[in-house]
C-alpha positions in Angstrom: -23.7 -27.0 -33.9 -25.1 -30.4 -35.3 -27.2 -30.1 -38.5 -30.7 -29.4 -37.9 -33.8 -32.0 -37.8 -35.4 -31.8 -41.0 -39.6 -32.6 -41.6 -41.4 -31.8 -45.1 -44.8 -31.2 -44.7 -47.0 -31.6 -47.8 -49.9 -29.6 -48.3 -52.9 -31.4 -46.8 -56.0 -30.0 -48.6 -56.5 -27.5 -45.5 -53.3 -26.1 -44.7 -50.8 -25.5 -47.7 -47.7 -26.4 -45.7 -44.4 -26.3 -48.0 -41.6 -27.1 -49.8 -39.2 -25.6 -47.8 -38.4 -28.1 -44.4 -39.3 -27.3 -41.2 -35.9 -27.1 -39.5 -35.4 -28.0 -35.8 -31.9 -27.5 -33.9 -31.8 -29.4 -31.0 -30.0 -27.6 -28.0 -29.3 -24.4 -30.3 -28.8 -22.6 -27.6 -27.3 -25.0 -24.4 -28.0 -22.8 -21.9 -31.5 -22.0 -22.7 -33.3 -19.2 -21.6 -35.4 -16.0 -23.2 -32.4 -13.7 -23.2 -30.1 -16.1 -24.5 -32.5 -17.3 -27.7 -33.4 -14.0 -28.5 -30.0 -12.6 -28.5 -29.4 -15.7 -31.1 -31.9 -14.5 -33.3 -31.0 -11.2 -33.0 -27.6 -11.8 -34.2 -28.8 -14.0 -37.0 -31.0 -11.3 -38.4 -34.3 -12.4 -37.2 -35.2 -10.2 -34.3 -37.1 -11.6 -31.5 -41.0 -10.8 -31.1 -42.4 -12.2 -28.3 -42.3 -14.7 -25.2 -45.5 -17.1 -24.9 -46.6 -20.1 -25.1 -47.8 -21.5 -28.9 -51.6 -20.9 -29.9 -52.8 -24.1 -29.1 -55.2 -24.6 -32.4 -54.1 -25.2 -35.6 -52.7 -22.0 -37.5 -50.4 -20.8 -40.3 -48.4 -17.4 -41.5 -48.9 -17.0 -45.3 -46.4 -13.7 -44.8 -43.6 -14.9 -43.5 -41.0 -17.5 -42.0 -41.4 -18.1 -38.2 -38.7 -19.3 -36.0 -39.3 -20.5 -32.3 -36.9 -20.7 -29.4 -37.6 -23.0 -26.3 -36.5 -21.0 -23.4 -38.0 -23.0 -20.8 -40.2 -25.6 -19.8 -41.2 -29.0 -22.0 -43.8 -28.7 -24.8 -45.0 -31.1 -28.0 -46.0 -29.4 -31.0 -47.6 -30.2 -34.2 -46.4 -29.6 -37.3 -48.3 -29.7 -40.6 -51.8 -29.7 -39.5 -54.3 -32.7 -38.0 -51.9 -35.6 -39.4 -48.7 -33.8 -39.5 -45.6 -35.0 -37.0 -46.1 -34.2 -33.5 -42.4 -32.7 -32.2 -41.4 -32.6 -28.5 -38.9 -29.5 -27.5 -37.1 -28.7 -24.5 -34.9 -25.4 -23.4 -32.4 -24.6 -26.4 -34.1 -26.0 -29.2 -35.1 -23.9 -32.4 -37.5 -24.4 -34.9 -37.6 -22.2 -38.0 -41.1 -23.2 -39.7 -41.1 -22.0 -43.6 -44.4 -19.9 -44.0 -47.7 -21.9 -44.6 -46.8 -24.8 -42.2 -49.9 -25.5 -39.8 -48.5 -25.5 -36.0 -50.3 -26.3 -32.7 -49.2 -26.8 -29.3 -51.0 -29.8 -28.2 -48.9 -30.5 -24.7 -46.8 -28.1 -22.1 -45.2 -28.4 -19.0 -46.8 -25.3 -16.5 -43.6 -23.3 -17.2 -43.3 -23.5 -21.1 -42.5 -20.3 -22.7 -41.1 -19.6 -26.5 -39.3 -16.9 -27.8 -41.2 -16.4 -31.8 -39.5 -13.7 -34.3 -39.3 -13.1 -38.1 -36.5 -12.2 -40.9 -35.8 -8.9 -40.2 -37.8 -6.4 -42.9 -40.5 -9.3 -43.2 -43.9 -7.4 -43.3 -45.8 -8.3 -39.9 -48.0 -11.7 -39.5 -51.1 -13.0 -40.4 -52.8 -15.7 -38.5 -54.4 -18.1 -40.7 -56.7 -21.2 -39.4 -57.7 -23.1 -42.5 -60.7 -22.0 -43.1 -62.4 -21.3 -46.2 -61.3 -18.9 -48.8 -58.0 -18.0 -46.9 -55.9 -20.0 -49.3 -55.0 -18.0 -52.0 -52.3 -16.2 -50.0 -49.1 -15.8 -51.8 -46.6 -17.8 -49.7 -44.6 -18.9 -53.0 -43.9 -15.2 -53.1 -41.8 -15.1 -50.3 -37.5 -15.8 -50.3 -37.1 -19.3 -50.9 -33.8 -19.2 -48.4 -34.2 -17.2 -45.3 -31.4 -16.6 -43.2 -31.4 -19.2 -40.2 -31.9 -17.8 -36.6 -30.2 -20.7 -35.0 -26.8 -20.5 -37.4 -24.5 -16.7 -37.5 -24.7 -15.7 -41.4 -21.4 -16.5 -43.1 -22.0 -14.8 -45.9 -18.5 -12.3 -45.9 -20.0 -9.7 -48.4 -22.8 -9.0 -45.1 -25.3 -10.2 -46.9 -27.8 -13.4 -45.6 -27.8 -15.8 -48.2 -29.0 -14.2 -51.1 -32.1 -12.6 -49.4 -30.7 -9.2 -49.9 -31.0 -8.0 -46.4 -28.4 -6.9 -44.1 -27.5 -8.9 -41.1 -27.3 -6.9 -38.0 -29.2 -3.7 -39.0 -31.5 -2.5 -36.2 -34.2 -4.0 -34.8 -37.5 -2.5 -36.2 -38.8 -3.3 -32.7 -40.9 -5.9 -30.4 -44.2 -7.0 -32.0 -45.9 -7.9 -28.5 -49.4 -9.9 -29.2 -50.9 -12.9 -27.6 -51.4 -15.8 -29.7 -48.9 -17.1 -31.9 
């Protein structure tokens, strides 16, 4: 697999963004498809939570990574907030965003659909917008290197790089809700 596409993302006053780069692996997953993309993250440790399309206002999680499979259709999304990068992704590609980054769908083709999950044991989502008062969450809190959903863990001792979880432990479940 070729190395991923990497965007920083300062904060921006509104949205805190982060550090961390937003990765994006074109064609993760050749084939495409829901089953394929979620079996992907699956295996990598970050277990798939729901098929949809991305919210399409601007939005952040302040409790967790996020990674997003394209499984089919066309769609451009922005990264970062108002005047962050605008990204276009097609079936296979994967984006893990680093919790804080501000994300929007702004285009889709009528048969666009995402596959979204978290690190497995990651506490469930918030849905930030920006507003006022929402920004002292503590994202700087959170493991500064997630296991990758798009790349199998090569750590031998079973452990995903130095986050101290387990890859391949059960899934704690789906987390269906509209509205990523």
């Amino acid at each position: 697999m070729a190395e991923p596409e990497t965007h920083l993302l300062a904060d921006d006053g509104v949205f805190p963004n982060s550090v961390l780069p937003l990765l994006l692996y074109r064609q993760a997953v050749p084939e495409g498809g829901a089953e394929a993309i979620e079996a992907l993250f699956e295996r990598n440790g970050w277990p798939p939570a729901w098929r949809s399309a991305v919210a399409d206002y601007h939005h952040y999680h302040s409790t967790t990574h996020e990674c997003l499979g394209a499984a089919r259709g066309t769609a451009t999304i922005r990264f970062g907030g108002p005047e962050g990068q605008s990204v276009r992704v097609a079936p296979g590609d994967v984006v893990v965003i680093p919790a804080g980054v501000a994300h929007r769908q702004e285009q889709a083709s009528a048969d666009f659909m995402m596959v979204g999950g978290y690190p497995e044991g990651a506490p469930d989502w918030d849905m930030l917008r920006g507003n006022p008062g929402e920004r002292p969450r503590p994202i700087g809190a959170l493991p500064r290197s997630p296991c990758r959903p798009a790349i199998r863990c090569p750590a031998r001792a079973g452990r995903c790089h130095g986050s101290g979880r387990r890859p391949g432990a059960l899934s704690p479940g789906r987390r269906d809700r509209p509205g990523r």
